[in-house]
Residue frames as a rotation matrix with the C-alpha (Angstrom) as fourth column:
UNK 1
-0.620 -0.782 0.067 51.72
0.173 -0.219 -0.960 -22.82
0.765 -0.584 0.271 -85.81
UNK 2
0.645 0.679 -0.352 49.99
0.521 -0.053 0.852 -23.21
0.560 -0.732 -0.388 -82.33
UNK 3
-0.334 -0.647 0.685 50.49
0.155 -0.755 -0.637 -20.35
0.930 -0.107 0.353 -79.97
UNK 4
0.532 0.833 -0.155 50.13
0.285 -0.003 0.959 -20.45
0.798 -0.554 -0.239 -76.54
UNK 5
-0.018 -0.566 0.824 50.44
-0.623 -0.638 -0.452 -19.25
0.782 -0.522 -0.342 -73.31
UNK 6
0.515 -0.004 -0.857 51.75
0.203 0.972 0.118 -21.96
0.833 -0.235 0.502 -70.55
UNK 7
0.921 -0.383 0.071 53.09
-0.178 -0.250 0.952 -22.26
-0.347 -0.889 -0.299 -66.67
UNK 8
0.255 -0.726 -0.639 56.63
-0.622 0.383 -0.683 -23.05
0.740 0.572 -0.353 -66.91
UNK 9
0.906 0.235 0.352 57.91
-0.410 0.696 0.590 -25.92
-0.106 -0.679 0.727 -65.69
UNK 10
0.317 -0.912 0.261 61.54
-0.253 0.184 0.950 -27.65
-0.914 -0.367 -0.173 -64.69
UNK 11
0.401 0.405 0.822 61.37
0.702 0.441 -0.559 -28.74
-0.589 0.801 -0.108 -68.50
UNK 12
0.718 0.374 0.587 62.00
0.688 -0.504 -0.522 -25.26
0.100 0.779 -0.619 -69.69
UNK 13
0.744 -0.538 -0.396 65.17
0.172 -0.418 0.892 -24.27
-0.645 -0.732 -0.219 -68.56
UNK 14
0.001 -0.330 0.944 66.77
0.719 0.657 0.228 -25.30
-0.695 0.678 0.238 -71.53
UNK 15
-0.105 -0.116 0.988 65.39
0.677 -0.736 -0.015 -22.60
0.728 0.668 0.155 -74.24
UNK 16
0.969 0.072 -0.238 64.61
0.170 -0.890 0.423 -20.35
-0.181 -0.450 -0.875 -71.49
UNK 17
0.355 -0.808 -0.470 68.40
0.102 -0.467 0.879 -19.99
-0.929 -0.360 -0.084 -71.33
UNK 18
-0.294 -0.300 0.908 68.80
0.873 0.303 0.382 -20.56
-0.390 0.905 0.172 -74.78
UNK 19
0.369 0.805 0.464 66.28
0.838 -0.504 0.209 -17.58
0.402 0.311 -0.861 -75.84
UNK 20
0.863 -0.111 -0.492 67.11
0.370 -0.525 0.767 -15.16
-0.343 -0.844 -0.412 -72.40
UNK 21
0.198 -0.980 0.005 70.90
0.636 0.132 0.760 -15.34
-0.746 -0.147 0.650 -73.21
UNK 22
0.138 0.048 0.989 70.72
0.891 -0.443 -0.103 -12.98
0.433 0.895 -0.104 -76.36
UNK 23
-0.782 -0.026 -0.623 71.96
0.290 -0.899 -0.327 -9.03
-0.552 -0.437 0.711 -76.06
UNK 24
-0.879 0.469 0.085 69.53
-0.145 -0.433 0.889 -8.33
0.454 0.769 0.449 -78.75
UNK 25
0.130 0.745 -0.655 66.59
0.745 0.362 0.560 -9.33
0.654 -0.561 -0.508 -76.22
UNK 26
0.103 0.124 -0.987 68.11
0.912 -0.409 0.043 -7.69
-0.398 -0.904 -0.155 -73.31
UNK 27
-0.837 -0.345 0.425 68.21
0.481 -0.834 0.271 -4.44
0.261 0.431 0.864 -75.10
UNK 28
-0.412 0.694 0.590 64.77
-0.126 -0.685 0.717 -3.84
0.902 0.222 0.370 -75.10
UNK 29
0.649 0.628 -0.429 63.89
0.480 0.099 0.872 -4.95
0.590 -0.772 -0.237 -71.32
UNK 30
0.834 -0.325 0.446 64.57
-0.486 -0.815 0.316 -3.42
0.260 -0.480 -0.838 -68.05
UNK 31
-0.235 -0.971 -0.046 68.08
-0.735 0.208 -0.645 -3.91
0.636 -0.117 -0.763 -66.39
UNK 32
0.193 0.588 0.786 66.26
-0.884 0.451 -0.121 -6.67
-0.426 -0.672 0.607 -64.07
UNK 33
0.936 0.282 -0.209 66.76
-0.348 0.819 -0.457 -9.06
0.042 0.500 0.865 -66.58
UNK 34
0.583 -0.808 -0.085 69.99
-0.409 -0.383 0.828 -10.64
-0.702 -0.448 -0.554 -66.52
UNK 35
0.978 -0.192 -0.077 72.69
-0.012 0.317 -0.948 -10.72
0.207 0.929 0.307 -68.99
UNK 36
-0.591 -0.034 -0.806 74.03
-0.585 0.706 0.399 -12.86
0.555 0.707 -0.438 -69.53
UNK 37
0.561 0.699 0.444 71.30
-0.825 0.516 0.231 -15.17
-0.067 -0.496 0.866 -68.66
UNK 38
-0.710 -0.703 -0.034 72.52
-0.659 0.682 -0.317 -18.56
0.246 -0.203 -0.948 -67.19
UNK 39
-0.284 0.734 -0.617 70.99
-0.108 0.615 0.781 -21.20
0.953 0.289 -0.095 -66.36
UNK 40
-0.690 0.369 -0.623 71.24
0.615 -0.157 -0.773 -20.65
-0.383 -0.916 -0.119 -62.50
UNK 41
-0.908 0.372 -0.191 68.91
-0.355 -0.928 -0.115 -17.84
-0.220 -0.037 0.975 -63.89
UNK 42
-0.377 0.622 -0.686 66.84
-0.663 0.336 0.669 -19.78
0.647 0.707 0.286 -65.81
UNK 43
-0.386 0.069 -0.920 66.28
0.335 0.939 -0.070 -22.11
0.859 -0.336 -0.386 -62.68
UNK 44
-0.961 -0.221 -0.163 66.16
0.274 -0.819 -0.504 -19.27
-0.022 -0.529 0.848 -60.25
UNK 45
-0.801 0.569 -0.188 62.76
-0.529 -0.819 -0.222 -18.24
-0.280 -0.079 0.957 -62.48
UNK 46
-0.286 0.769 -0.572 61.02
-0.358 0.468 0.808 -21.01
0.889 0.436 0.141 -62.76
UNK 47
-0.326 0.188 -0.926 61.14
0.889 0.393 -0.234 -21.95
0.320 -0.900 -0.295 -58.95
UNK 48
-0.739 0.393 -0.547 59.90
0.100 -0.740 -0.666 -18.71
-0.666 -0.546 0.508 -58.10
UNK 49
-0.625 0.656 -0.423 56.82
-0.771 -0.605 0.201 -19.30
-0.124 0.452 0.883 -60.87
UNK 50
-0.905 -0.024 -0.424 56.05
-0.248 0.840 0.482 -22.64
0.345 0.541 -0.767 -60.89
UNK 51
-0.328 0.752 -0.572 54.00
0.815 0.531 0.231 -23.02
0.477 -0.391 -0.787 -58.08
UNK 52
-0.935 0.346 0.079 52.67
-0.354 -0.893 -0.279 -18.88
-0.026 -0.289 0.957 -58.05
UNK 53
-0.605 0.779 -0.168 49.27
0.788 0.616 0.017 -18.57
0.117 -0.121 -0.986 -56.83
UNK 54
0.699 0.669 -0.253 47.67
-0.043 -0.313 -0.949 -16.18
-0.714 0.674 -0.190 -58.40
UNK 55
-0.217 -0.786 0.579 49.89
0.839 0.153 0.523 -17.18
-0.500 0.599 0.626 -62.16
UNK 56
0.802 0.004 -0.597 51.04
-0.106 -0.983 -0.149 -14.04
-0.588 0.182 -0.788 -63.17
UNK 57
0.306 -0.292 -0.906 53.91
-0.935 -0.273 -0.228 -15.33
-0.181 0.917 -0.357 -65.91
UNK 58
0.483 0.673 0.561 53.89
-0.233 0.716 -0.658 -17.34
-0.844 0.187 0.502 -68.29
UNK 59
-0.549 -0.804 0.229 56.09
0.028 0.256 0.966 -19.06
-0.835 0.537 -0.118 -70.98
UNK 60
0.326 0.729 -0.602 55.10
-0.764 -0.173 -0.622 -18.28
-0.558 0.662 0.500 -74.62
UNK 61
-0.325 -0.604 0.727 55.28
0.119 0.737 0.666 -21.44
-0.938 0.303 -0.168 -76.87
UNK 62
-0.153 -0.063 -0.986 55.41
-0.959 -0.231 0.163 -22.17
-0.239 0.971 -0.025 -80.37
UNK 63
0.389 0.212 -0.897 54.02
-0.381 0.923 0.053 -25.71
0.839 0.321 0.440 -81.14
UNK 64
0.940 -0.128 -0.317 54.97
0.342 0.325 0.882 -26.79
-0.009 -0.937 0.349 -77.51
UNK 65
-0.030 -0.953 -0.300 58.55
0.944 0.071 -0.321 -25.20
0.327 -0.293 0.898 -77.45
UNK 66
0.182 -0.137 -0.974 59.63
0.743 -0.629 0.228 -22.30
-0.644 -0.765 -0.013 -75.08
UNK 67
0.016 -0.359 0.933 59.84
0.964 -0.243 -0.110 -19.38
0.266 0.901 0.342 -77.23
UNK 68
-0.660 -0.327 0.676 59.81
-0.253 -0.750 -0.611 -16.19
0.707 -0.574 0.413 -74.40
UNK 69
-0.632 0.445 -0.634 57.79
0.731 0.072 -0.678 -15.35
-0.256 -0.893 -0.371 -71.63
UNK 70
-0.440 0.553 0.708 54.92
-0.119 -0.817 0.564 -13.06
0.890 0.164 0.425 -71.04
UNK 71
-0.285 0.500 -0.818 53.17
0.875 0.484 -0.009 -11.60
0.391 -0.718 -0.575 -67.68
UNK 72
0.108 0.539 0.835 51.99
0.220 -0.832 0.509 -9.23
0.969 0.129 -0.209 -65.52
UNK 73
-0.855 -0.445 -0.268 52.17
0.431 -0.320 -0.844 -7.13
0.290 -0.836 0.465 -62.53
UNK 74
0.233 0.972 0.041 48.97
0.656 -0.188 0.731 -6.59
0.718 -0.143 -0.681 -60.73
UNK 75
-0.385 -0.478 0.790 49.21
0.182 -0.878 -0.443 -2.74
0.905 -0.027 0.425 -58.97
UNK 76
-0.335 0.372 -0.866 48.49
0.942 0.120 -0.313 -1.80
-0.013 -0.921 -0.390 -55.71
UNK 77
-0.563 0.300 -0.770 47.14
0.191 -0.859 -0.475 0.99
-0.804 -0.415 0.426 -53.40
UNK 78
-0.039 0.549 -0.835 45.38
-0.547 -0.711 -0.442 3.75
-0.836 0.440 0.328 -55.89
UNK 79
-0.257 -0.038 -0.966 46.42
-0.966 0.041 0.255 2.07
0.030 0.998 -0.048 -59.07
UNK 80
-0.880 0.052 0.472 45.04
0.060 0.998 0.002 -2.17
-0.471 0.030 -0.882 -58.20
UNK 81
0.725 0.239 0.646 42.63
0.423 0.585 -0.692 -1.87
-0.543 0.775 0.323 -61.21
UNK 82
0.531 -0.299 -0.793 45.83
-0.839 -0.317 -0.443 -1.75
-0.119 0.900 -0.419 -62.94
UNK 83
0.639 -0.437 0.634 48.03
0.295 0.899 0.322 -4.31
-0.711 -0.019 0.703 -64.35
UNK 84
0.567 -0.470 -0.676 51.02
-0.675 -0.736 -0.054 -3.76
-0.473 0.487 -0.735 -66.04
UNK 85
0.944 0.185 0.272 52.21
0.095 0.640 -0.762 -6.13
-0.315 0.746 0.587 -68.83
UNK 86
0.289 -0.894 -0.343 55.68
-0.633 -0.447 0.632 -7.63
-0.718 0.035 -0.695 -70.15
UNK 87
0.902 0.309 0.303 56.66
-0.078 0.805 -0.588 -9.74
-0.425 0.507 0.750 -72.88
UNK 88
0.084 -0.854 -0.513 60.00
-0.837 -0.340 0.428 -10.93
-0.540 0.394 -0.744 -74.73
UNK 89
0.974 0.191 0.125 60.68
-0.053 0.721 -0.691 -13.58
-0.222 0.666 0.712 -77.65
UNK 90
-0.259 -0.862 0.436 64.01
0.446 0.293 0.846 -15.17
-0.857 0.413 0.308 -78.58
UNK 91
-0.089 0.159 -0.983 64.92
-0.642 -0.764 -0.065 -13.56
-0.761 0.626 0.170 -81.73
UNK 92
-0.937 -0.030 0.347 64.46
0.252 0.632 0.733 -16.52
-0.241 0.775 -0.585 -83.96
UNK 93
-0.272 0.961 -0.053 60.45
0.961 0.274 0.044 -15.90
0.057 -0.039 -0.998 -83.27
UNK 94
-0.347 0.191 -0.918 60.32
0.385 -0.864 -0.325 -12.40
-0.855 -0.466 0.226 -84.38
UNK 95
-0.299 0.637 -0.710 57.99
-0.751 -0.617 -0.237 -10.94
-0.589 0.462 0.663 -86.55
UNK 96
-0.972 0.224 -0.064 56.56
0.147 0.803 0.577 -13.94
0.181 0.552 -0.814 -87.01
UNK 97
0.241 0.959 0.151 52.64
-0.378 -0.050 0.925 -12.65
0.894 -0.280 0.350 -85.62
UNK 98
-0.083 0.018 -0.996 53.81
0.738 0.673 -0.049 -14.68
0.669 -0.740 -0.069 -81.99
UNK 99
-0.807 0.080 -0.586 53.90
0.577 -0.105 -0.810 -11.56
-0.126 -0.991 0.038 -79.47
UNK 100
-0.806 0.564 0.180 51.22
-0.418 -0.757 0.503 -10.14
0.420 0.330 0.845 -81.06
UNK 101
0.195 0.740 -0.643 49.12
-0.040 0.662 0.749 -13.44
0.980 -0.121 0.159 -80.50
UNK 102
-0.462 -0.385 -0.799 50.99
0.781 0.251 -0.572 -13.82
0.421 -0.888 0.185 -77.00
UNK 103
-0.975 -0.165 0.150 49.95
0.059 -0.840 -0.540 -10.35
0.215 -0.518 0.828 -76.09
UNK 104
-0.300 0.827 -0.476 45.98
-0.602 0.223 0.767 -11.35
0.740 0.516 0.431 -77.21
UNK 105
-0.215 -0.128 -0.968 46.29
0.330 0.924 -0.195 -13.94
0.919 -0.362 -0.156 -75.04
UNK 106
-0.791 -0.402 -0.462 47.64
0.575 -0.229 -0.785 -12.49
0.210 -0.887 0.412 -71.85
UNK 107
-0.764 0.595 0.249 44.86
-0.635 -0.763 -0.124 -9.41
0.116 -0.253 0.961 -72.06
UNK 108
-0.132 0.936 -0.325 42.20
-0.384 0.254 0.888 -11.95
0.914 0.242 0.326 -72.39
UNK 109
-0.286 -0.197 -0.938 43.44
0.538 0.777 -0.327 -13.71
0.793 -0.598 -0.116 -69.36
UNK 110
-0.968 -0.176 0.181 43.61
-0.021 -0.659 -0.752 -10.76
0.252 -0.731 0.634 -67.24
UNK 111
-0.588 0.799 -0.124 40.22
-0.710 -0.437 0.552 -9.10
0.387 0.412 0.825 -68.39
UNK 112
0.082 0.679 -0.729 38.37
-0.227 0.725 0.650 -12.60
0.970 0.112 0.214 -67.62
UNK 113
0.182 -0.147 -0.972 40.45
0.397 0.916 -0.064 -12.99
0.900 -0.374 0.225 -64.39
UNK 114
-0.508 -0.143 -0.849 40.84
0.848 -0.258 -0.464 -10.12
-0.153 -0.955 0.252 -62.20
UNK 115
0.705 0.672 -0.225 39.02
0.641 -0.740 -0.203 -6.81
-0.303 -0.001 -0.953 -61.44
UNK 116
-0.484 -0.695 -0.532 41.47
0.318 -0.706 0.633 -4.77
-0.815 0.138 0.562 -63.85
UNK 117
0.248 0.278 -0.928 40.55
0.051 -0.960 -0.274 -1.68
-0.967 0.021 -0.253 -65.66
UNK 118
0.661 -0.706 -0.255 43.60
-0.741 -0.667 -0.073 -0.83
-0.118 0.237 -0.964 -67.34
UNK 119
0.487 -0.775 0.404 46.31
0.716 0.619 0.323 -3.03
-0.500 0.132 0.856 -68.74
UNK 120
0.845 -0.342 -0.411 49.24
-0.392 -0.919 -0.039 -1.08
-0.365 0.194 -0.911 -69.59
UNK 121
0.658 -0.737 0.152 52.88
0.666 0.664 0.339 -1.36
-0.351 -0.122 0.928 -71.18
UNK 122
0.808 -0.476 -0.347 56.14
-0.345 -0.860 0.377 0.30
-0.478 -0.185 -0.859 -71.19
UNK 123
0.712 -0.478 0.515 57.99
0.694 0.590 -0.412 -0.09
-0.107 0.650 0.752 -74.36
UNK 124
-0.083 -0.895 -0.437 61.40
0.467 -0.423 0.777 1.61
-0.880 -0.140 0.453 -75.03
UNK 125
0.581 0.237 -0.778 61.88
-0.496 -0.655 -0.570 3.57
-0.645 0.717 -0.263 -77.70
UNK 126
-0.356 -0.821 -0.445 63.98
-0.888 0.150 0.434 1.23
-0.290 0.550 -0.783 -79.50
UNK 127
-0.855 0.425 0.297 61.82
0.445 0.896 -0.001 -1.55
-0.266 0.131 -0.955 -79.99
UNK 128
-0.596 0.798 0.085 58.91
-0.688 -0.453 -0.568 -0.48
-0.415 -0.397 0.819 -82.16
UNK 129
-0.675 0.522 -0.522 57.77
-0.129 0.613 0.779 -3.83
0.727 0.593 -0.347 -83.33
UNK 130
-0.893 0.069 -0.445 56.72
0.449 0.215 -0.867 -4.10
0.036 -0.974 -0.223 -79.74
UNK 131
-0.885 0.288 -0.365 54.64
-0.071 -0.859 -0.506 -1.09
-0.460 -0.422 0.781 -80.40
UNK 132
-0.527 0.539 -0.657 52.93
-0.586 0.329 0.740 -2.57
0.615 0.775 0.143 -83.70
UNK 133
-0.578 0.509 -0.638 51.86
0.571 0.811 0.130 -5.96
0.583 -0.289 -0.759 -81.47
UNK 134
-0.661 0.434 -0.612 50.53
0.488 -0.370 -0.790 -3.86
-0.570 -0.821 0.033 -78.78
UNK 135
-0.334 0.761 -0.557 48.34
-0.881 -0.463 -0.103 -1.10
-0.336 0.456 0.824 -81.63
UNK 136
-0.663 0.321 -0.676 47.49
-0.430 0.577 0.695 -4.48
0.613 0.751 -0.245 -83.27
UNK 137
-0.733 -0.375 -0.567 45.90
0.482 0.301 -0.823 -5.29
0.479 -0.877 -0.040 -79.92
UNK 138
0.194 0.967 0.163 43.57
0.690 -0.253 0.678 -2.58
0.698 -0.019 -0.716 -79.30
UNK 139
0.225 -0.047 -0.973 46.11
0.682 -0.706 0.192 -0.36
-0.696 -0.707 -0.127 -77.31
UNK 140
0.631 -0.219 0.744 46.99
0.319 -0.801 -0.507 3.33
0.707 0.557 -0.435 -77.91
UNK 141
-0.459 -0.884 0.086 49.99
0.693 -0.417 -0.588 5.36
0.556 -0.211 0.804 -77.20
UNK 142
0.543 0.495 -0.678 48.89
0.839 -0.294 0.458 7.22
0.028 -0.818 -0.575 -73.93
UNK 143
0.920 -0.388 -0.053 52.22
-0.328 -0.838 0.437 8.76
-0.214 -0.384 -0.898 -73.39
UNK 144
0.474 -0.879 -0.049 55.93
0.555 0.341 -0.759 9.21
0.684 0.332 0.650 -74.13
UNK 145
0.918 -0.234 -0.321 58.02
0.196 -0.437 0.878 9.90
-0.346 -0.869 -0.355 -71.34
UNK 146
0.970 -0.226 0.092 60.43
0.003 -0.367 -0.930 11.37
0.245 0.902 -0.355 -72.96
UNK 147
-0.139 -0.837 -0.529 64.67
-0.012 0.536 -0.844 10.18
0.990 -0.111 -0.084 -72.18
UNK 148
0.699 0.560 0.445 62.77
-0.692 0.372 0.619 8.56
0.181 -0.741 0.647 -69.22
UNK 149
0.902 -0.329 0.281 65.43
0.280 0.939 0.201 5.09
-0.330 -0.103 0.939 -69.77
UNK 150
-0.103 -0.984 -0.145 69.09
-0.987 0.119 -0.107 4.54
0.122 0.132 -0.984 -69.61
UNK 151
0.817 0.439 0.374 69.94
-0.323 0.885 -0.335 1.78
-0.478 0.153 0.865 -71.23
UNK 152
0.564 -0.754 0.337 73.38
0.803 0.596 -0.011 0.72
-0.193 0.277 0.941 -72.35
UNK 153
-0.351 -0.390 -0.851 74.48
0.273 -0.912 0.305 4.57
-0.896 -0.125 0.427 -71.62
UNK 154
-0.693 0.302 0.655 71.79
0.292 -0.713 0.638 5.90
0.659 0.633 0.406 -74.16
UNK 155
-0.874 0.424 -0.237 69.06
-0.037 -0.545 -0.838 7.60
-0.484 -0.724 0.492 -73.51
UNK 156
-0.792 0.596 0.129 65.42
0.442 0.414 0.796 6.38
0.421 0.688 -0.592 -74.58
UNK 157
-0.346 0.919 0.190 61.77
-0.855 -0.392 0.341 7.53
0.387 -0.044 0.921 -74.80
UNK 158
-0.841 0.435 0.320 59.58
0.266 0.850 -0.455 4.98
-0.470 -0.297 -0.831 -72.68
UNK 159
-0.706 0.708 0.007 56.61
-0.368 -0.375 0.851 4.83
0.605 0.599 0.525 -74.78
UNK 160
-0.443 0.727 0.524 52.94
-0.469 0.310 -0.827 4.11
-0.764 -0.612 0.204 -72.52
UNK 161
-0.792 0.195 -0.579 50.55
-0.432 0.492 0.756 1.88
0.433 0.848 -0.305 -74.03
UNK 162
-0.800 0.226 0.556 47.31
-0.560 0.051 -0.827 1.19
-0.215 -0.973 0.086 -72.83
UNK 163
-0.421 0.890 -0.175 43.85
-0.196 0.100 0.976 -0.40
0.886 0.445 0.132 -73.32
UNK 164
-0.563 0.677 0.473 41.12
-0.794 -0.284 -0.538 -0.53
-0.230 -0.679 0.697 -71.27
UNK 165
-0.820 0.175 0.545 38.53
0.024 0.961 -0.274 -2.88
-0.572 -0.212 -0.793 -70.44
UNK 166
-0.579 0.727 0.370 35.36
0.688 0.192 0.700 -3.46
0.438 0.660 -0.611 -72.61
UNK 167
0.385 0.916 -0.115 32.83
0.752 -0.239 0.614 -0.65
0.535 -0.322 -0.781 -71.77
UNK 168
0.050 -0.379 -0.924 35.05
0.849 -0.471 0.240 1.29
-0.526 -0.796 0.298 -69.64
């Protein structure tokens, strides 16, 4: 199974919506995402990534098929050696080792490519495979902001996750 990270491209609109469209996905991301995902969505986010300059997300594949996304948010003002990391997989491609490797990926990219510290994520409390890929990884649990998220009228723990660059 080849894993990789990849621009995305008019091509991928298909599983993007295929994948995206799932409540069991949008559970664990912020309300930003949209659900139901459509393909106007799915068209929507690839013309606004295709031709970014610095690429900052990125489709995760599975032997060349679309299988989520993964990216980042480079921080400003006080916090711009930070970067702040997202990822999501269609739920066929869970707990298969893929956002663990996806997540591998993405830090290496950063780390090699911009002047960031600090790479961080904010995982819900309801999602702790998330939490496994990320300790498998080489982050630790900074902080738990404790019912920090509404999310389908519950209340969740956001859970921090960090790592740091080599040496730092």
């Amino acid at each position: 199974m080849k894993i990789e990270l990849s621009s995305w491209n008019q091509d991928d609109i298909f599983f993007l919506t295929q994948y995206a469209n799932n409540p069991n996905v949008w559970n664990t991301l912020r309300d930003s995402f949209p659900h139901p995902y459509t393909q106007k969505n799915a068209e929507e986010w690839i013309a606004l990534n295709i031709y970014s300059n610095p690429v900052t997300n990125f489709s995760i594949r599975v032997d060349g098929i679309v299988t989520g996304a993964a990216g980042f948010i480079l921080k400003s003002d006080v916090y711009r050696k930070n970067a702040e990391i997202g990822y999501w997989l269609g739920e066929p491609y869970w707990r298969k080792g893929i956002a663990t490797e996806a997540i591998h990926q993405l830090v290496t990219f950063i780390f090699s490519n911009f002047d960031i510290v600090r790479i961080y994520a904010e995982v819900f409390s309801n999602n702790p495979a998330s939490m496994k890929a990320l300790q498998k990884n080489g982050f630790h649990e900074e902080a738990i902001h404790r019912n920090a998220i509404t999310k389908n009228n519950l209340l969740l723990d956001a859970h921090i996750w960090v790592k740091f660059r080599p040496g730092i």
